[in-house]
C-alpha positions in Angstrom: 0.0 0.0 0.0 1.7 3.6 -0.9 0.4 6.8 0.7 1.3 10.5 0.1 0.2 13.1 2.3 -1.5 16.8 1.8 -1.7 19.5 3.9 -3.6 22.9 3.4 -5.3 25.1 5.7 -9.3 25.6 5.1 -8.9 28.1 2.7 -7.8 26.2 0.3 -9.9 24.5 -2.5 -10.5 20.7 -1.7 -12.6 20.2 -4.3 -12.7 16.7 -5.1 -10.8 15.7 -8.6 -13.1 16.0 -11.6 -11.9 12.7 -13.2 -14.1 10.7 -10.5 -17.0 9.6 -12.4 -19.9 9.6 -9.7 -19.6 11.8 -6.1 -22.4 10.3 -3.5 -22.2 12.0 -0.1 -23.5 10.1 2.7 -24.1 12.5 6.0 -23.2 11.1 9.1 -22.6 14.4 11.3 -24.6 13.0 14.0 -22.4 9.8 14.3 -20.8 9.8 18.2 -18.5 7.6 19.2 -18.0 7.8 23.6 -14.1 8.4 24.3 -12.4 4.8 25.2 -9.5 7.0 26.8 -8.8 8.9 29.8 -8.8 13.3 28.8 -5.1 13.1 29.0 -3.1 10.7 26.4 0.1 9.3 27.7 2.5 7.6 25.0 2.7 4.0 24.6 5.6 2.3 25.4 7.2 2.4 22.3 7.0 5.9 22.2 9.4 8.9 23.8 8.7 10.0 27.0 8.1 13.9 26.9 10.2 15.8 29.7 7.1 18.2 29.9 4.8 20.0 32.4 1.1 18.9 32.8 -0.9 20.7 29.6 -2.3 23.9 30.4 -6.0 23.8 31.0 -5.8 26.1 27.6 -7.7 23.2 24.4 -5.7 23.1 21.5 -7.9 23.7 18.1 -6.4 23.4 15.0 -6.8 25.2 11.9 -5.7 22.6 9.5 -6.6 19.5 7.4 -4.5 16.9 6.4 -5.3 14.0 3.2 -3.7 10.8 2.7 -4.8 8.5 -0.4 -4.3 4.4 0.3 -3.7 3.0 -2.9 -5.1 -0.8 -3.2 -4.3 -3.9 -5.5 -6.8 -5.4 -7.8 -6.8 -9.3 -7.5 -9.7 -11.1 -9.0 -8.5 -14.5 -7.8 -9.2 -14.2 -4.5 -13.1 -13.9 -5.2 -13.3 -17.0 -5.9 -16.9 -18.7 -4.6 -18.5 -15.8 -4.3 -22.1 -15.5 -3.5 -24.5 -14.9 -6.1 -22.0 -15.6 -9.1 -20.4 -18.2 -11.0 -20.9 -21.6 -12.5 -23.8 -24.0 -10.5 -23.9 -27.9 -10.2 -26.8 -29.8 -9.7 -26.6 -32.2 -6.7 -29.8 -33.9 -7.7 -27.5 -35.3 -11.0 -24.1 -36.0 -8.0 -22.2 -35.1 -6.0 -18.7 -33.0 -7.3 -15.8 -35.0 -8.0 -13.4 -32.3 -7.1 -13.1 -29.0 -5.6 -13.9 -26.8 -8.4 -15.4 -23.4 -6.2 -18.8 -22.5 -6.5 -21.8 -20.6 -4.2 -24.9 -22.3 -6.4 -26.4 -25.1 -7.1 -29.5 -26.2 -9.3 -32.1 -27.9 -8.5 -35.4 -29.3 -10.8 -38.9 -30.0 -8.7 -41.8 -31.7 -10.1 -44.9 -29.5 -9.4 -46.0 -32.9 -8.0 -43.8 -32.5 -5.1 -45.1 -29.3 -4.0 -49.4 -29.2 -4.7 -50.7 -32.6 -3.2 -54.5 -31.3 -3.8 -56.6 -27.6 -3.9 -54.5 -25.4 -2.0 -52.7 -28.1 -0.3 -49.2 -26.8 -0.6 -46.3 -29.8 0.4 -43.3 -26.9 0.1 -42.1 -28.9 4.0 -41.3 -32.1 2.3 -40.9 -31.7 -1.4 -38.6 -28.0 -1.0 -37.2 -27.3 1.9 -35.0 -30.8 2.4 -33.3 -29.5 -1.0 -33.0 -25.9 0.7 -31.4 -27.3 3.7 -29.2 -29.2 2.2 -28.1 -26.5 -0.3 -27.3 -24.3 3.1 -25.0 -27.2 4.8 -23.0 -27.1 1.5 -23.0 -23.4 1.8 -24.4 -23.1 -1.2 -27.9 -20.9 -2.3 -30.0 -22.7 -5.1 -31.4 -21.9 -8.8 -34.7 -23.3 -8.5 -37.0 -24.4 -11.6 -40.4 -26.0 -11.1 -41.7 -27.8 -13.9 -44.9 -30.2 -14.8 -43.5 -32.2 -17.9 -39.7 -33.3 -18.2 -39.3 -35.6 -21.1 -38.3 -38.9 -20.2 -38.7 -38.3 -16.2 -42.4 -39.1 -14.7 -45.2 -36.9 -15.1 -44.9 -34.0 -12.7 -48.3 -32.8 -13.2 -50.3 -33.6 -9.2 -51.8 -36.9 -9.0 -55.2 -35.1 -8.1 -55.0 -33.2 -11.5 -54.3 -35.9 -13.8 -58.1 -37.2 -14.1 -59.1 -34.0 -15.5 -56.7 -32.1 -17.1 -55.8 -34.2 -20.5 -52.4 -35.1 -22.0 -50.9 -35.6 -25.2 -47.8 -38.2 -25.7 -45.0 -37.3 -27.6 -41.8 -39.6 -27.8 -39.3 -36.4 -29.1 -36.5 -36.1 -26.4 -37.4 -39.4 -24.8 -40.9 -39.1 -24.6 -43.3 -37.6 -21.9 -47.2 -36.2 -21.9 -47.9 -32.5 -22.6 -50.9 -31.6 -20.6 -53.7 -29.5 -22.1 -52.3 -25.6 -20.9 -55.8 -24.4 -22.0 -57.4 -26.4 -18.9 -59.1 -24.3 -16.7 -58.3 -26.8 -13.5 -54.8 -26.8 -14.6 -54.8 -22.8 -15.0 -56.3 -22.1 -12.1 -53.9 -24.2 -10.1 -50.9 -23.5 -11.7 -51.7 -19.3 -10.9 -53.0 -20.6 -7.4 -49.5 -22.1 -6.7 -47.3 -19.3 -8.2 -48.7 -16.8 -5.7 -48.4 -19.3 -2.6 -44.7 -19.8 -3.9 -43.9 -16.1 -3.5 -45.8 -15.5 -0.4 -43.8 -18.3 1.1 -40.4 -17.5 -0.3 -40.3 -14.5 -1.8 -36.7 -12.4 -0.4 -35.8 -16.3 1.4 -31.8 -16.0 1.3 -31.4 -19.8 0.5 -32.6 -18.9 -2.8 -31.0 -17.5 -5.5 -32.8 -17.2 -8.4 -36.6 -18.5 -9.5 -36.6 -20.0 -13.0 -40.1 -19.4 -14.0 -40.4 -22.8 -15.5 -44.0 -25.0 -14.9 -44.9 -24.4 -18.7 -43.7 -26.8 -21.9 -40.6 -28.9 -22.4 -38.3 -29.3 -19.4 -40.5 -26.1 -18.2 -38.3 -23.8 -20.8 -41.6 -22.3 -22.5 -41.5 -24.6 -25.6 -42.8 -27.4 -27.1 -40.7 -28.2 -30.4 -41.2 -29.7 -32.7 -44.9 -29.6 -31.5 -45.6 -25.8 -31.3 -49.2 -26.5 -31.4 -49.1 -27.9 -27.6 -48.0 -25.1 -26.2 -50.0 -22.2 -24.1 -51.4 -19.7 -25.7 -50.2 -16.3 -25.6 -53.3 -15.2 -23.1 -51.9 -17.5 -20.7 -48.6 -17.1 -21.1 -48.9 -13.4 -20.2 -51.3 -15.0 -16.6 -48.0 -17.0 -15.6 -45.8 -13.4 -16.4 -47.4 -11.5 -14.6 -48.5 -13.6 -11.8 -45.0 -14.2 -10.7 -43.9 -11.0 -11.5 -46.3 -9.9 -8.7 -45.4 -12.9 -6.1 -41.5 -12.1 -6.6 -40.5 -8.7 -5.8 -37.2 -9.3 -4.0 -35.9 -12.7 -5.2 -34.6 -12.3 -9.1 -36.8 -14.4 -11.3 -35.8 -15.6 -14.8 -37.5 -16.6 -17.8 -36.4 -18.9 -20.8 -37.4 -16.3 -23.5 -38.5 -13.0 -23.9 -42.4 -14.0 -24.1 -45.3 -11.0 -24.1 -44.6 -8.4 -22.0 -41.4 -9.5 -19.8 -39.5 -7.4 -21.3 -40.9 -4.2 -19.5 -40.7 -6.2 -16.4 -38.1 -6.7 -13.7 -37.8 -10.6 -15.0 -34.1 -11.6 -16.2 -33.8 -14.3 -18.8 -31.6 -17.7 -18.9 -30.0 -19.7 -22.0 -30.3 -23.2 -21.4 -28.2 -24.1 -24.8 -25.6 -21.1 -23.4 -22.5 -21.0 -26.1 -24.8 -23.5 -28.8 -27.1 -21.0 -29.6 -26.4 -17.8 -28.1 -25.0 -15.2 -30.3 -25.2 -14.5 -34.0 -27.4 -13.8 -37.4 -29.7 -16.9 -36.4 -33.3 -15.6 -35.8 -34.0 -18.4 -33.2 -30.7 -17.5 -31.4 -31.3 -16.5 -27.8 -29.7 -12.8 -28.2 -31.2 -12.0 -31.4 -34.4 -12.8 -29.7 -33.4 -10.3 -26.8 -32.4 -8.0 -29.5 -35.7 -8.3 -31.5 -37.7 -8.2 -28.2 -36.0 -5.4 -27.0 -34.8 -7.1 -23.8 -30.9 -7.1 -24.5 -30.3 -4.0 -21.9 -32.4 -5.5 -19.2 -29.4 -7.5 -17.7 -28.9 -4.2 -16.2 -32.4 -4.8 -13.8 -32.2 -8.6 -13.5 -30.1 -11.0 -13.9 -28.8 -13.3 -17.1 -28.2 -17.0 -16.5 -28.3 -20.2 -17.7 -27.1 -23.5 -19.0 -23.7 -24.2 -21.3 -25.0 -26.6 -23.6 -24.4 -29.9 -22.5 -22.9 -31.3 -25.4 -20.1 -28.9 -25.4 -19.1 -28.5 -21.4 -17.0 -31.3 -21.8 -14.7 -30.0 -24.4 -14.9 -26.1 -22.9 -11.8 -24.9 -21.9 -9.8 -27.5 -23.4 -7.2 -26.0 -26.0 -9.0 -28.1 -28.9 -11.8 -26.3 -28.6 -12.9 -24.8 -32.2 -15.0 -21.8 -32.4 -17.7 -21.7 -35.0 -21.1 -21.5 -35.4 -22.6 -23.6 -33.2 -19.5 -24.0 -30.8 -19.2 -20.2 -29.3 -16.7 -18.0 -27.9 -17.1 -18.3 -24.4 -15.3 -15.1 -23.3 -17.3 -13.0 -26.2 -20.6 -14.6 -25.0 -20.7 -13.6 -21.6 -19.8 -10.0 -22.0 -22.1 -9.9 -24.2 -25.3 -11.3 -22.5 -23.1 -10.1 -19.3 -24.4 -13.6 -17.3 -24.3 -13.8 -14.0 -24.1 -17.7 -13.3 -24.5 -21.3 -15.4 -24.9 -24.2 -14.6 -21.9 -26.5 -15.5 -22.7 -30.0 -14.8 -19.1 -31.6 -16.4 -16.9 -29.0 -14.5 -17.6 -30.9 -11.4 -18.1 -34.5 -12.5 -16.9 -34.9 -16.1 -15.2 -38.4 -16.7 -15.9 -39.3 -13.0 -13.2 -36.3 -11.9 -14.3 -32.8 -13.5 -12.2 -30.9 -15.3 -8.5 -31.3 -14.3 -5.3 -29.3 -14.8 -5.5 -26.2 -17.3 -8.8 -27.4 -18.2 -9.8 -26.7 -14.2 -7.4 -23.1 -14.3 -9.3 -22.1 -17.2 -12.5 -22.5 -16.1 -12.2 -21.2 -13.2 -10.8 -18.2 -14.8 -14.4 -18.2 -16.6 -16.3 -18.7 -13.5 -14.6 -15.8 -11.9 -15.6 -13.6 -15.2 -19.4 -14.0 -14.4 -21.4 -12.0 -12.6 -20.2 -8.6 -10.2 -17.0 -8.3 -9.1 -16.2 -5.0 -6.7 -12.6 -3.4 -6.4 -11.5 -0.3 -4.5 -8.6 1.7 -5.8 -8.5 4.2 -3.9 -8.9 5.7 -0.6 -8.4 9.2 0.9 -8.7 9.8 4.6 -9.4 13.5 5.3 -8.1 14.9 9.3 -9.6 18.2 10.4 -10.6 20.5 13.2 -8.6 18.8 16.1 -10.0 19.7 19.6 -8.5 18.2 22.2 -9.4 14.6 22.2 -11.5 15.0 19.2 -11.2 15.5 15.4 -13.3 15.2 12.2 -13.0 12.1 9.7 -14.1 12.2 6.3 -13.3 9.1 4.5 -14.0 8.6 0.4 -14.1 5.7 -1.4 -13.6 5.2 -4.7 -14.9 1.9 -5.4 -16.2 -0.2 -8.7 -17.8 -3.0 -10.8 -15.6 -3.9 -12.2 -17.2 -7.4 -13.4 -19.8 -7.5 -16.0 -22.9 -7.4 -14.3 -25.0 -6.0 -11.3 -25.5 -7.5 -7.9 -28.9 -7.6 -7.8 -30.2 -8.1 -4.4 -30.1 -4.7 -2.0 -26.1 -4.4 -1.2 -24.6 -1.8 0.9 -21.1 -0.2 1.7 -20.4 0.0 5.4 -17.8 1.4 7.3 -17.1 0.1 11.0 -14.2 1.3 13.9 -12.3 -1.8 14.2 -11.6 0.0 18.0 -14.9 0.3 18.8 -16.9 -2.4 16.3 -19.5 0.0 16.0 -20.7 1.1 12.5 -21.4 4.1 10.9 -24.8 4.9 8.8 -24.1 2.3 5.5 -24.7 3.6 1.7 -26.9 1.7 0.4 -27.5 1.5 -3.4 -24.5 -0.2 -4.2 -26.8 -2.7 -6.5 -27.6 -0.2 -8.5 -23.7 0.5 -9.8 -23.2 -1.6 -13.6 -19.9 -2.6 -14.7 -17.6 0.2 -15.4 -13.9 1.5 -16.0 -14.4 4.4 -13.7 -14.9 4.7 -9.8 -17.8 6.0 -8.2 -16.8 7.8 -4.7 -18.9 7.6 -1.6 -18.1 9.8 1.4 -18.8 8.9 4.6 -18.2 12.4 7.2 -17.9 11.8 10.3 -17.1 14.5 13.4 -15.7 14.6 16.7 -14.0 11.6 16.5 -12.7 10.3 19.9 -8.9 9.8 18.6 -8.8 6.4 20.0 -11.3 5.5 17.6 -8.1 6.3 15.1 -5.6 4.2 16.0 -6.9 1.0 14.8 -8.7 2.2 12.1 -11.9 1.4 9.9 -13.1 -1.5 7.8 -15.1 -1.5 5.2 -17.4 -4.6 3.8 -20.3 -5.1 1.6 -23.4 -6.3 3.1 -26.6 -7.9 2.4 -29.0 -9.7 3.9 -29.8 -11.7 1.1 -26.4 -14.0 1.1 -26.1 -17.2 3.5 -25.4 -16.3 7.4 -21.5 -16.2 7.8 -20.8 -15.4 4.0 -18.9 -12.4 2.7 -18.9 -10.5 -0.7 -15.3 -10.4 -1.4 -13.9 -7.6 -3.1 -11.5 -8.2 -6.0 -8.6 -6.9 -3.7 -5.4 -8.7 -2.5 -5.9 -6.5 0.8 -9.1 -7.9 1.4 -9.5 -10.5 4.2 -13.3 -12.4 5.0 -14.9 -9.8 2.7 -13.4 -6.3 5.0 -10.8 -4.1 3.9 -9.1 -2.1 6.9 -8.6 1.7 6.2 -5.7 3.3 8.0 -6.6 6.6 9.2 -4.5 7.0 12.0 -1.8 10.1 12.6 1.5 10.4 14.5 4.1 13.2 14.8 8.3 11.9 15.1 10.1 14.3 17.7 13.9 12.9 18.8 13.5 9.2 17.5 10.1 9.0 19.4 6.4 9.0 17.8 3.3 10.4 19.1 -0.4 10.4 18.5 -2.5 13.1 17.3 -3.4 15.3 20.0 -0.4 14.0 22.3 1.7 16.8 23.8 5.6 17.8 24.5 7.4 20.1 25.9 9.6 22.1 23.6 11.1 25.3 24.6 9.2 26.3 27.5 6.4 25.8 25.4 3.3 23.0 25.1 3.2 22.0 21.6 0.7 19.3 20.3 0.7 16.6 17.1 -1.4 18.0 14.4 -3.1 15.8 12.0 0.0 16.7 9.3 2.3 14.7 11.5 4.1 18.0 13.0 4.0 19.7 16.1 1.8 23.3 17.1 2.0 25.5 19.7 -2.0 27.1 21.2 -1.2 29.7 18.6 -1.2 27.4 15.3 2.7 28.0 15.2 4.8 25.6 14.3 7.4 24.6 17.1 10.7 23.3 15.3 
């Protein structure tokens, strides 16, 4: 960390650089922090012992201000599992084969498992085991309900099955379609979505709700049999149903269908890399495009699958680009996903990937999602008073992955002296992926100057992670998620050092350490 040090007097111009791309200012004049120390400070025992006189009942106030930038390094390794991001398993398909660092996992219910009969809801047996399980693995899940999986059993509830008809198909291994335009099946399906949300809507062991429940593997199609699918009137029930049961916890949708595109609803590519970008109409971002929808990663989050097929030769060095067999770094940037799920990088061949094959896919992982770095921080020192003096801290902070965080996420700022916490900025969700730093103030005044000496930290928080999980910032100084901020001041006099405020004797006068690291006398003048 490298440091450099300003000192002016408050007449000068401290306007803040005009290169810094966003100033937020968050007031906390009436933080307090009680004085840990006794009125008088004595030096430590490292420090000089000052052949003085007791201070004069006279209080020193200073006239200056001193500013010292911390400078930070950016390290996106050391993010790796972080919440919320990344590539998922699913531990209903195994259990990984190695130790390939993730914070998701996916997980595929039969509507079955959950509606047992009218309003009968069976979310205590046929969810939250999967839940639990996910949170002993530390891990949040992707959840996707769906009715009709070709080749798995019918998930459609046993109680619906006598009146709501099917039709067999044996494409993708075979399976019923049930009849979408059923009323029953409507009215249950709507009757469910809402009970979902009122049960788990904001429920920090989830991570994201795939929409799901209608067509093929509940992605929103039938194909080749178009005709089997729900009709657009319906469609648009589901949409906006769960749009109105899920108003904290992201929920995705296979494609941009009726009206989601106005919506907060994100979107996921279950043939991620196959079929993802180019001049093909059926494409999943020229669908964005043509829907409008290909800015709305910057509301809700992007997701998906890599396509099966190809996760076991992604990564490797003989993989080809073409076509049908994308470029993985192009793709995400730009759909800017957040997470996908990434069955053979955990349990391909019985190992998942190994050697570079591992390094570079973890690189990739680690290229998902948000990623926060700070650069820079300055530490403002003004208007000592005795044992007192006003902090302002800014930090210039940044996205610098590729895509929002996009649960409520806040910067705060605690004394690591006193563990408690200033007032937090919130908002921090809001920031997208950028080059330049956005600088949040925190102000605070009349500082006990014990609260100095071992500084601030500074984490992001949320309450929508797993208890005892951090957001870690892409930053070798980071440790558990906090980065400490060194704000402390001490004045050298005869091989000795002394804290701010602290006071010597120096030719028959009292003079005190200023927050510039030199020595004053009552009268503002310098004493050597």
């Amino acid at each position: 960390m490298f440091c450099f040090s300003m000192l002016c007097f408050f007449s000068c111009d401290t306007t803040d650089d005009e290169s810094t791309s966003n100033i937020k200012q968050e007031d906390t004049s009436q933080f307090s922090v009680e004085p840990s120390i006794e009125p008088s400070v004595e030096p430590t025992d490292e420090l000089i012992e000052p052949s003085v006189e007791q201070p004069s009942s006279e209080v020193y106030r200073s006239n200056l201000i001193d500013i010292k930038s911390h400078y930070f390094e950016y390290n996106r390794q050391v993010t790796a599992g972080n919440p919320l991001q990344g590539f998922a398993t699913s531990y209903g398909w195994g259990s990984p084969n190695n130790l390939f660092p993730h914070s998701l996992e996916f997980r595929y219910i039969p509507l079955s498992d959950l509606l047992q009969s009218p309003n009968t809801y069976s979310f205590e047996t046929g969810l939250e085991p999967y839940l639990e399980e996910a949170v002993t693995r530390g891990n949040q899940v992707i959840l996707r309900v769906y009715i009709d999986y070709p080749a798995l059993e019918y998930g459609l509830p046993e109680y619906l099955q006598g009146d709501v008809p099917c039709e067999n198909y044996t494409d993708h291994g075979g399976g019923c379609s049930p009849d979408y335009s059923n009323s029953t099946l409507q009215n249950a399906i709507v009757d469910f979505i809402a009970m979902f949300g009122t049960t788990y809507d904001g429920d920090n062991r989830l991570a994201f709700v795939q929409v799901g429940l209608l067509g093929f593997w509940g992605e929103w199609h039938t194909y080749p049999h178009t005709e089997l699918f729900a009709d657009d009137v319906f469609q648009q029930q589901v949409i906006s149903t769960f749009d109105t049961a899920f108003d904290i916890t992201p929920i995705q949708l296979r494609i941009p269908a009726q009206d989601s595109p106005q919506r907060d609803i994100g979107f996921h590519d279950d043939s991620f890399i196959y079929s993802t970008l180019g001049d093909i109409a059926w494409f999943f971002w020229p669908k964005m495009i043509a829907a409008g929808a290909d800015s709305r990663w910057e509301i809700a989050p992007m997701g998906g699958e890599v396509y099966p097929p190809l996760q076991q030769s992604l990564f490797d060095p003989t993989y080809i680009v073409d076509t049908y067999q994308q470029d993985f770094q192009q793709t995400i940037t730009t759909t800017h996903m957040t997470y996908l799920l990434n069955y053979q990088a955990f349990n391909m061949n019985g190992t998942g990937y190994t050697g570079s094959q591992f390094q570079a896919a973890e690189d990739g992982a680690l290229a998902l999602g948000y990623e926060f770095t700070v650069e820079q921080v300055d530490v403002e020192l003004a208007g000592l008073e005795a044992e007192h003096v006003d902090l302002q801290i800014a930090i210039h902070l940044r996205n610098s992955g590729i895509a929002p965080f996009y649960y409520p996420l806040q910067l705060s700022l605690y004394s690591s002296e006193s563990g408690i916490s200033v007032p937090p900025h919130a908002g921090i969700e809001d920031m997208l992926p950028s080059t330049q730093n956005t600088e949040v103030v925190f102000s605070l005044q009349d500082v006990p100057i014990s609260e100095l000496i071992l500084g601030y930290e500074m984490a992001l928080e949320t309450e929508y992670i797993l208890d005892g999980h951090h957001i870690l910032w892409a930053n070798t100084e980071q440790i558990l998620g906090k980065i400490t901020i060194d704000v402390a001041q001490e004045c050298s006099f005869d091989g000795g050092q002394y804290i701010l405020g602290q006071v010597i004797q120096m030719h028959e006068k009292q003079c005190y350490c200023d927050v510039d690291g030199l020595f004053y006398d009552i009268e503002n003048e310098l004493c050597f």
